[in-house]
C-alpha positions as CSV (number, residue, x, y, z in Angstrom):
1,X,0.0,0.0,0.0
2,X,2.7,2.8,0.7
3,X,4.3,1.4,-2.3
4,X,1.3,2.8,-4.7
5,X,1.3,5.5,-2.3
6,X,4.1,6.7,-3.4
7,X,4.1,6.0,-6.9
8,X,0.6,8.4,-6.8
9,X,2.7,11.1,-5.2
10,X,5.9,10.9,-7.9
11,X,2.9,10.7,-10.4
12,X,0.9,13.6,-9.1
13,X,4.4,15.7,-8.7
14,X,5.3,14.6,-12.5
15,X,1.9,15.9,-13.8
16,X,2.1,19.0,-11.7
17,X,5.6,19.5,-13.4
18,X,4.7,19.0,-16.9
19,X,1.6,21.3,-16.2
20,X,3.4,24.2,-14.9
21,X,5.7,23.9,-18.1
22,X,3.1,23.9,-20.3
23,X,1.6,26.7,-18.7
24,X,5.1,28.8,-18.9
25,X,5.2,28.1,-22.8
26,X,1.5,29.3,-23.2
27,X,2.0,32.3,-21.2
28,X,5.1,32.6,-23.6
29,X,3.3,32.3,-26.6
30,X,0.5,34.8,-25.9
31,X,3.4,37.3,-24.3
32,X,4.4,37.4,-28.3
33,X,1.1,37.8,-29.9
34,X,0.6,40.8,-27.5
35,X,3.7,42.5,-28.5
36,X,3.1,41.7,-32.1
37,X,-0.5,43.0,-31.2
38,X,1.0,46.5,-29.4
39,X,3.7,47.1,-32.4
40,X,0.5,46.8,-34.8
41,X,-1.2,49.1,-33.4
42,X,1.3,51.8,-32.6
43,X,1.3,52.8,-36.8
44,X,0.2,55.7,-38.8
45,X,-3.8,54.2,-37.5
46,X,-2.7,54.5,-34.1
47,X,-5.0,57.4,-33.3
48,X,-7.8,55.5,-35.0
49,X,-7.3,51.9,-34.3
50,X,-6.5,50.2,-31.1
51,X,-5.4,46.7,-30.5
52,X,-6.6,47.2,-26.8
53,X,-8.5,49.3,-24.7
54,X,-7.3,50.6,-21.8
């Protein structure tokens, strides 16, 4: 029983791992397309087109 115990918690801590990973490529990825996204919009349309609001 601790044996599977313990295989559940390397498990757990391997998913959690890969997860977070994952999750630091996404926020990677959309980091880019927003800066692609402000660089757009700073052009000669600027004053009349915004990529964002606020």
């Amino acid at each position: 029983m601790l044996l599977l115990l313990a295989l559940l918690l390397v498990l757990i801590v391997a998913g959690v791992g890969f997860a977070v990973h994952l999750l630091w490529i996404v926020a990677l990825i959309l980091l880019a397309v927003w800066l692609v996204g402000a660089a757009i919009g700073r052009g000669s349309t600027s004053g009349r087109h915004r990529f964002f609001r606020w």
